[in-house]
DRENFILO-834350 format. One line per 10 residues: number of its first residue (from 1); their letters; for each residue x, y, z of C-alpha. Coordinates in pm, 1 decimal. Layout:
residues N
NUM	a	X/Y/Z  ...
This chain:
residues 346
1	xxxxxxxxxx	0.0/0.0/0.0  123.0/383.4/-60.7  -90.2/480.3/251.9  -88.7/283.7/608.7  -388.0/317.6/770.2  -494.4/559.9/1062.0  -518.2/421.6/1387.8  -934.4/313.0/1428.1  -951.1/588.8/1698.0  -929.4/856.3/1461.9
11	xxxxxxxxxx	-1203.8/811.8/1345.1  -1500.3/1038.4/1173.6  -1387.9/1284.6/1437.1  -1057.2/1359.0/1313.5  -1130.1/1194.7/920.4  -1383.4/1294.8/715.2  -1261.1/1098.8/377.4  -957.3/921.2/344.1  -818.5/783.0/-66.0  -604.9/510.8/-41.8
21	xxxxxxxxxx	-425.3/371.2/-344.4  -404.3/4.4/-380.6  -147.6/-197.4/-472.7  -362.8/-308.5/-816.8  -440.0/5.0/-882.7  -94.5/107.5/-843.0  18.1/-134.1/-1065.2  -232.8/-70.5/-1336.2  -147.0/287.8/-1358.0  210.2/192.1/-1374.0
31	xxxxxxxxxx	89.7/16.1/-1666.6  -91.8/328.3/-1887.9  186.7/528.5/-1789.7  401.8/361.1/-1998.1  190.7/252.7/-2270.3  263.7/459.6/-2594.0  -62.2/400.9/-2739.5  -433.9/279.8/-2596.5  -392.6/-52.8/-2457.1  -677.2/-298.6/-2377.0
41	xxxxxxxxxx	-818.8/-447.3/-2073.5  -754.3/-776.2/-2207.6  -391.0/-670.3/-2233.2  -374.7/-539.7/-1884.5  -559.5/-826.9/-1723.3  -326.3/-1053.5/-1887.0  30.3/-875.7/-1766.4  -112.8/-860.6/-1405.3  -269.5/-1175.9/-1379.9  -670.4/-1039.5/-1290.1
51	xxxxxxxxxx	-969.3/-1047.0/-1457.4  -1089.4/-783.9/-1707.7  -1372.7/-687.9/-1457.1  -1097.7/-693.4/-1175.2  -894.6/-424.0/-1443.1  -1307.0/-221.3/-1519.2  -1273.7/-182.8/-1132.5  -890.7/-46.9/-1091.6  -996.9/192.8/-1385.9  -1256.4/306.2/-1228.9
61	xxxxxxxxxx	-1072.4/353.9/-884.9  -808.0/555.2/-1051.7  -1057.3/822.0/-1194.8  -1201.0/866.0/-873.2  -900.6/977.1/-789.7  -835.1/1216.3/-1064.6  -676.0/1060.4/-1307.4  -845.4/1116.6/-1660.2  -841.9/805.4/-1838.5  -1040.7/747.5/-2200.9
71	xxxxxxxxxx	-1167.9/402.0/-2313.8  -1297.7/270.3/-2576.1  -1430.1/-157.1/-2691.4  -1204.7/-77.8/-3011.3  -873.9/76.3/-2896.0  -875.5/-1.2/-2467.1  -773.0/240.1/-2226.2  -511.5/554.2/-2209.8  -422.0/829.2/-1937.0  -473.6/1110.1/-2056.5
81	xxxxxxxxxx	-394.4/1367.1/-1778.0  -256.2/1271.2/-1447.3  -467.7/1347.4/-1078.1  -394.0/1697.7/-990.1  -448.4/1571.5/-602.2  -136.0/1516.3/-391.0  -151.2/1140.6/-379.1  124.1/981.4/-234.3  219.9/804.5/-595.1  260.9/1107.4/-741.1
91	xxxxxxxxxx	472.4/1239.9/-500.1  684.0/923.6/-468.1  748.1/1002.2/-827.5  938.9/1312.7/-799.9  1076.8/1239.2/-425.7  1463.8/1232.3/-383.7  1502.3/1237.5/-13.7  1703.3/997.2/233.4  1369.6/994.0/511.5  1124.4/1259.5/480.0
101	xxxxxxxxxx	844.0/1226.2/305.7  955.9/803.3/288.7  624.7/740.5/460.1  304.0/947.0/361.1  -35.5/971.6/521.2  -299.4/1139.4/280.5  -609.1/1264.6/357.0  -915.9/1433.7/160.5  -1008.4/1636.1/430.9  -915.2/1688.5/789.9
111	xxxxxxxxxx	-929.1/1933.1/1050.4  -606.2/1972.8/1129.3  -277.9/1777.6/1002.0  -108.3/1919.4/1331.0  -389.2/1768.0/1521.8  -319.8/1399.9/1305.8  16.3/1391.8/1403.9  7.0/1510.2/1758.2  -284.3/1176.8/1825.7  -35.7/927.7/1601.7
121	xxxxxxxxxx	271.7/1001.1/1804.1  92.2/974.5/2138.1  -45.6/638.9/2046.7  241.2/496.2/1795.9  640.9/431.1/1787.0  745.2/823.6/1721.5  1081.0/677.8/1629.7  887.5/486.9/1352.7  722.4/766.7/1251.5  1018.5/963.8/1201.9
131	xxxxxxxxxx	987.6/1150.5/883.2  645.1/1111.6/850.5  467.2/1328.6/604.3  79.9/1402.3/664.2  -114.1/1540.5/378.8  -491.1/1663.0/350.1  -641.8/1841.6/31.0  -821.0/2047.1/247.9  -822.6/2174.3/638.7  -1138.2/2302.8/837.5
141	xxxxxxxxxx	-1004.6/2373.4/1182.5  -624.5/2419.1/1146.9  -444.8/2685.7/1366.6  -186.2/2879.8/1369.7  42.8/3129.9/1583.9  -139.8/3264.7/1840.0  -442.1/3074.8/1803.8  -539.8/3227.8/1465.7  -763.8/3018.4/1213.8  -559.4/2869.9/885.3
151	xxxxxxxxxx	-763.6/2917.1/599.7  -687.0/2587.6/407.7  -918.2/2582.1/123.7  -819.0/2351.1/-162.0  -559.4/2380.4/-394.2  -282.8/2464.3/-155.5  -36.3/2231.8/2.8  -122.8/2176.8/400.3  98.7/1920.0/544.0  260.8/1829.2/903.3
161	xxxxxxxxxx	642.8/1663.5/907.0  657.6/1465.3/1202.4  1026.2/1403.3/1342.6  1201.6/1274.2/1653.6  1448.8/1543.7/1643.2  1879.4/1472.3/1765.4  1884.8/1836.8/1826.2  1915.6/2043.0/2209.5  1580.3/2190.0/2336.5  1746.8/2522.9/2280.4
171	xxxxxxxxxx	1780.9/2491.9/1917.2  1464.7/2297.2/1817.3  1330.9/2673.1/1671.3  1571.0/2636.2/1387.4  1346.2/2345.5/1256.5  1157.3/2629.0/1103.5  1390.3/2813.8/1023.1  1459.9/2525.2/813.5  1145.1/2513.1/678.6  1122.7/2859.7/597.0
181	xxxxxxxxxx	1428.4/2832.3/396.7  1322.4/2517.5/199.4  981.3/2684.4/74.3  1152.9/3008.2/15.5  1464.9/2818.8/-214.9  1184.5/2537.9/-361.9  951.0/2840.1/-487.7  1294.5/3035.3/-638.9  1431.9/2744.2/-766.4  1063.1/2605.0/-926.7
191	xxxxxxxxxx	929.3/2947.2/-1052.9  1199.7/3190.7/-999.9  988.0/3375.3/-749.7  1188.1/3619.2/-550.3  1041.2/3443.3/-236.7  1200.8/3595.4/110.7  1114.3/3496.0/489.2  909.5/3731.9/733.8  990.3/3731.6/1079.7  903.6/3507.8/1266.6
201	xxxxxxxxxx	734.2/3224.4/980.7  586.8/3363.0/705.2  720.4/3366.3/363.8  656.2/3659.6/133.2  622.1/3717.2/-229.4  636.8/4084.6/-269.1  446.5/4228.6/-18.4  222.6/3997.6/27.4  213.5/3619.6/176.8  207.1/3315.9/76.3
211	xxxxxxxxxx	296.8/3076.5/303.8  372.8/3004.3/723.3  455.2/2819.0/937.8  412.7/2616.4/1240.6  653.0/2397.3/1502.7  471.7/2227.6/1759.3  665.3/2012.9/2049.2  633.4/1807.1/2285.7  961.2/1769.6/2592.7  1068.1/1804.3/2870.8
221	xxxxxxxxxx	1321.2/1960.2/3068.5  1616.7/1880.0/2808.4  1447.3/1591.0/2602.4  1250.0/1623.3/2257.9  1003.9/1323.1/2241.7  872.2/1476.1/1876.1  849.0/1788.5/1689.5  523.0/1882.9/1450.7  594.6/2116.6/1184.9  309.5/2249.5/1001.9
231	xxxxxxxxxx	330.1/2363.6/659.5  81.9/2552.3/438.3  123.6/2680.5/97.9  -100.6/2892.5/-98.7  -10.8/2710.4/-437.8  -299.8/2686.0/-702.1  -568.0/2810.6/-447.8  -765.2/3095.9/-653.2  -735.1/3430.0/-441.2  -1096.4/3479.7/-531.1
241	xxxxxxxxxx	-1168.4/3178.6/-218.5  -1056.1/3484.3/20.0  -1203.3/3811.2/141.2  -1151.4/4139.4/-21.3  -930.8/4230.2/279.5  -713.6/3905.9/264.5  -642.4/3935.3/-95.4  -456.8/4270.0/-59.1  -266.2/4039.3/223.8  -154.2/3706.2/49.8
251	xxxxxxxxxx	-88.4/3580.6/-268.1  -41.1/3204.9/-461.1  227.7/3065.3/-648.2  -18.9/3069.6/-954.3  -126.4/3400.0/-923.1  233.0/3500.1/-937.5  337.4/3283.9/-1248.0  -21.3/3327.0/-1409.4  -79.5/2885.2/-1450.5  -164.0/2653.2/-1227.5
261	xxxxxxxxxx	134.7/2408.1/-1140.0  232.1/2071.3/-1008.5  139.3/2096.3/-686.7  308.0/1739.5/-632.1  619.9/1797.6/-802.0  647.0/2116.8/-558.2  609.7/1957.7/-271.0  864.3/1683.6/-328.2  1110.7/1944.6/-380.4  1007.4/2117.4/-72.4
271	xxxxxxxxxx	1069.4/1803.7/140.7  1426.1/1788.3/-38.1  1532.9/2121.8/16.4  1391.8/2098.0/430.0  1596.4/1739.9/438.4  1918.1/1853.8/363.0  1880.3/2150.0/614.2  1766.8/1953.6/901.7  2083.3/1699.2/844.2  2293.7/1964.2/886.4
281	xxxxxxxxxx	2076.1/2132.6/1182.9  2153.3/1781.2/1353.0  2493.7/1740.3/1274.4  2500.2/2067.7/1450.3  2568.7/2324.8/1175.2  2352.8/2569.9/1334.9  2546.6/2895.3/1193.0  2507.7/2794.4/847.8  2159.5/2773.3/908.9  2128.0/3111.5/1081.7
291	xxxxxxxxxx	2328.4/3234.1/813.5  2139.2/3132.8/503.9  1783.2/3200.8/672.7  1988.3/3633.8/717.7  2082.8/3621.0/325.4  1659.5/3551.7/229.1  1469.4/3773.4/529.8  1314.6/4106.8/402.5  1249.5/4185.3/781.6  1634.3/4245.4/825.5
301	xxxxxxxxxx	1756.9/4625.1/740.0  1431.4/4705.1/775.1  1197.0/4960.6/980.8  901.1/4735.2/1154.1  661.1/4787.5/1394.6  659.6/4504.1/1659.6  323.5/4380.3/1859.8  390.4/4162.8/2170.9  150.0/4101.5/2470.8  299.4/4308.2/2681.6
311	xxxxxxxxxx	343.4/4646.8/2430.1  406.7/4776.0/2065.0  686.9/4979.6/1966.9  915.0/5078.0/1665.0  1245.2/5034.9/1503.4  1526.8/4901.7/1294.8  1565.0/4498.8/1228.5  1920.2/4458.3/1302.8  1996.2/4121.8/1347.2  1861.9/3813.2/1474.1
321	xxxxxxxxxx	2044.3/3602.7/1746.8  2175.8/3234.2/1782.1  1839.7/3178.3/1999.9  1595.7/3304.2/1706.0  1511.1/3677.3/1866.6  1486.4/3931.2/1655.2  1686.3/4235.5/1737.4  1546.7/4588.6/1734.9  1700.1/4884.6/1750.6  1437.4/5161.7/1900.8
331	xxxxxxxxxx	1468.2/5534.6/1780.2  1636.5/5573.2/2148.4  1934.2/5371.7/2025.0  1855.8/5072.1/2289.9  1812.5/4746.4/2181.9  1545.1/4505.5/2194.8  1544.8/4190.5/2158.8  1201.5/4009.6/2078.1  1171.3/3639.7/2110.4  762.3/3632.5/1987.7
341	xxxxxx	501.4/3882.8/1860.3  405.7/4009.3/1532.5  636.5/4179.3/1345.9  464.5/4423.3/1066.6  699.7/4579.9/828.0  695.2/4947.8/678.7
């Protein structure tokens, strides 16, 4: 199977609709996808060993899915267009990483993918989960800083990485600063979008967003049991699904390059470029890092108003330290460092 199964006590609660692609079908597709020309059900049924009707069924299976396949009793079957969902299979396809992404858990619809992961590492083997990628076409409750909804309409790429983490408590932040870097390099290196990172975990496309972040833990005193880090991407989601007053806020990747794109393809890459930065995050290469999140932030060098709990002031974005605080430097000349609040830009 290209899915395991959810634990039963997921249930409706947490699941609404869940595809899973089976082995047959699998191997059927594998089948038009190399085919040159229409090829029969008889022709099918033969290489795999199944009855036509078994092959009628697979067929069927695989359009539900998305996949456009034409038939006809003269010339057989042919794919015509791939699914446009983010099946595991398709992913697979384009997937060049060591462990992330090796296992993926893909849902229609969820409420949160944070949520998923949090309820499979408190009831499963987090060191077997390790890596773990959990996708959903679509969220209805997911959150994000601060308690703040995450519109996750379709078309976009909402995911959770789980990991099991060889890093110190007081470094586990840079996982998104990780993550932020990987969207950021997969969107310039994709589309040539002059992508940059927003303090603290957004990731802009001009002035406007397109994507955030999200690291949930769970530890204690110096131990990380598992890390959750929630991705969302605005990808081929039409701005028109959002407000008047949002769409002067974010944008999509196919707003930007004027087509809608891979979304699969994307996300592989994405999972490649956040591998290769969390290997070196746990070989302990935090400074390189640090220093390649400084050369794509459009907060640094820049004059930004900064909202905490406690107050809201002004100032320059001078730097941001080994620990992930952003440094301010007030009109008074002091220094301020902020370790979380919004940070609006001006």
């Amino acid at each position: 199977m290209w899915q395991e199964s959810l634990p039963a006590s997921l249930g409706t609660k947490w699941l609404q609709t869940v595809k899973c692609m089976t082995d047959s079908a699998f191997r059927v597709l594998e089948i038009l996808e190399r085919a040159a020309a229409p090829i029969s059900g008889e022709a099918i049924s033969n290489e795999l060993g199944v009855t036509r009707s078994a092959v009628w069924k697979q067929i069927k299976e695989l359009r539900l899915m998305g996949y456009t396949i034409s038939s006809s009793q003269k010339e057989g079957y042919q794919l015509t267009r791939a699914s446009e969902k983010l099946l595991p299979y398709e992913i697979h396809k384009n997937l060049r990483t060591q462990f992330i992404g090796k296992k993926l858990r893909y849902l229609e619809k969820t409420p949160s993918t944070n949520a998923i992961g949090k309820q499979l590492c408190q009831e499963g083997d987090v060191d077997k989960l390790d890596g773990t990628v959990i996708i959903a076409e679509e969220q209805s409750g997911a959150v994000g800083r601060m308690g703040r909804a995450w519109i996750s309409p379709g078309g976009g790429i909402w995911i959770t990485i789980i990991l099991k983490p060889a890093v110190p408590v007081d470094h586990v932040f840079m996982i998104t600063m990780a993550g932020s870097i990987a969207i950021a390099k997969a969107m310039r290196k994709e589309f040539e979008l002059g992508a940059l990172i927003k303090w603290p975990n957004d990731i802009f496309i001009g002035n406007k967003k397109v994507a955030g972040l999200l690291l949930e833990l769970a530890a204690e005193a110096d131990k990380v049991h598992y890390c959750l880090l929630g991705i969302g991407v605005n990808v081929n989601v039409p701005l028109s699904n959002f407000t008047p007053e949002l769409q002067k806020l974010i944008t999509s990747i196919s707003a930007e390059v004027g087509h809608e794109v891979d979304r699969a393809a994307f996300l592989a890459r994405i999972l490649k470029e956040f591998e290769s930065r969390y290997l070196l995050l746990e070989e302990g290469e935090y400074d390189t890092i640090l220093q390649e999140w400084k050369s794509l932030s459009c907060t640094l060098e820049n004059h930004v108003q900064i909202r905490t709990l406690k107050n809201t002031f002004e100032g320059e974005a001078v730097d941001i330290d080994a620990f992930g605080a952003l440094i301010i430097r007030k009109e008074n000349g002091r220094l301020e460092r902020v370790i979380a609040g919004d940070c609006y830009q001006q």
